[in-house]
N, C-alpha and C positions, 0 to 999 in steps of 0.2 A: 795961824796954825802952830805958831812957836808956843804962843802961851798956854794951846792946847796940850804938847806934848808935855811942857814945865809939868801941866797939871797932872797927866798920867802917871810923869815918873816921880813927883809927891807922892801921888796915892798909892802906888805901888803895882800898878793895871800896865802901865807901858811893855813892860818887858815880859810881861805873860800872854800880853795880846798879840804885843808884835814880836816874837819867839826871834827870830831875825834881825831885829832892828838894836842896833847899839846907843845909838842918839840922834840928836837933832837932823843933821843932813843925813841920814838914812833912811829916817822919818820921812822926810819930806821926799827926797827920792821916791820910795814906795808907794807914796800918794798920790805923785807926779806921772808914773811910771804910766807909761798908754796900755790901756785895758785894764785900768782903775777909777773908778767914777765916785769918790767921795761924796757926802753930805752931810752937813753941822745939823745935828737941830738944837734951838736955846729957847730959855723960857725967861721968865723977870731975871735973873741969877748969873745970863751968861748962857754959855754952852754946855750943852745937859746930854752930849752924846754926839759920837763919830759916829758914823757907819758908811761903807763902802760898797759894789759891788764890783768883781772882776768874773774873768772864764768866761765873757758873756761868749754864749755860742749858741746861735738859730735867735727864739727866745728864750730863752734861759739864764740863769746868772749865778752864781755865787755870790752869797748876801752876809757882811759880817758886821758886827756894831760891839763898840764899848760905850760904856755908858759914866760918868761923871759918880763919881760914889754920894754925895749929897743924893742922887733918883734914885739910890736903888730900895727898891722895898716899897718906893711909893710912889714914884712918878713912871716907872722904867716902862710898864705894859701902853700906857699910852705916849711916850714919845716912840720907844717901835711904833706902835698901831698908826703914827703919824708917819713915821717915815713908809710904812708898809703902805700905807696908801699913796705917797707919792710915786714909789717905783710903781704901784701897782697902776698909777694914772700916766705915767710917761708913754707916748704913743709916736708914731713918726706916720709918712702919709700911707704905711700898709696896717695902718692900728694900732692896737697894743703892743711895746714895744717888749713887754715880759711877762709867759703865761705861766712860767714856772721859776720860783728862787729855791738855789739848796743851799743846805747850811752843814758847815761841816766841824765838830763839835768834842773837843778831847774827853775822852771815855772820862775822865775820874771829873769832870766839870756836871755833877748829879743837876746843879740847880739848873744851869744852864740850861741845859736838856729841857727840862720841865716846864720852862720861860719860854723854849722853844715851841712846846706843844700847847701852853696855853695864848701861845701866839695863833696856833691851830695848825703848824707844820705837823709832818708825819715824817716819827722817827722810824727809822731803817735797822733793823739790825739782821745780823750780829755786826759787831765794830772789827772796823777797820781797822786791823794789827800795824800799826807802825813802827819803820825799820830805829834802830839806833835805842835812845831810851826813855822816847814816850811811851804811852798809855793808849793807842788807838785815838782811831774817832768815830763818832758815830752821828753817821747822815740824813738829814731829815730834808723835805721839801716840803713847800707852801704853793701852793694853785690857784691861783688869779678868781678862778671859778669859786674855789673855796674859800677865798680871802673874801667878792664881792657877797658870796650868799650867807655869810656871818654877818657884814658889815648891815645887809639890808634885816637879816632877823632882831640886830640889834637896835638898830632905830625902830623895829616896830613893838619894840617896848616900852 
């Protein structure tokens, strides 16, 4: 996790991602923290992407991911689409353990957004006016239902 975060605050993603986080043991605090479920995914290269979910409440969760800037542009839709399918397969003995993930997304972040809905979430508007001196956010969710009935149209291509 250390030479995870080296990497973010190199690239310059650490402190936009984690708005909060000043360095290393804060980092890790926040990922430690109980109602934080991390997950790395890596490919030949290493590690190609954090992503976490927290808020979990009923099924539901809040779902956030940074992504390694070497993937972006060309690997980034398929390691989401990998991690999407692991939350979307973790189950405990009442089933699925998640039928809904929201994602909550700062209004001037355009690509974001767009990465979001070609993930196949659904964006919410109008955005979320945020107090102090951001930019809002604006919230989208993703449905188990609608995650599994993409996943099976596209294998039947």
């Amino acid at each position: 996790m250390r030479e995870l975060w080296r990497t973010l605050e190199h690239e310059g993603t650490a402190h936009s991602v984690f708005q909060n986080t000043r360095d290393w043991p804060e980092f890790l605090n926040y990922m430690q923290a109980a109602g934080n479920f991390p997950v790395a995914a890596a490919d030949e290269e290493g590690i190609a992407a954090l992503a976490w979910l927290n808020n979990v409440e009923g099924n539901s969760a809040f779902c956030h991911h940074v992504f390694m800037r070497r993937t972006w542009g060309r690997r980034t839709l398929e390691i989401a689409s990998d991690i999407l399918d692991y939350w979307f397969a973790l189950s405990d003995s009442g089933g699925a353990m998640f039928d809904v993930l929201i994602g909550a997304t700062p209004g001037h972040l355009r690509l974001a957004q767009r990465f979001a809905q070609k993930l196949g979430f659904t964006l919410l508007s109008p955005m979320i006016p945020q107090v102090g001196n951001g930019d809002g956010l604006v919230v989208s969710f993703l449905e188990r239902e609608t995650w599994e009935k993409a996943a099976a149209a596209a294998a039947d291509k």
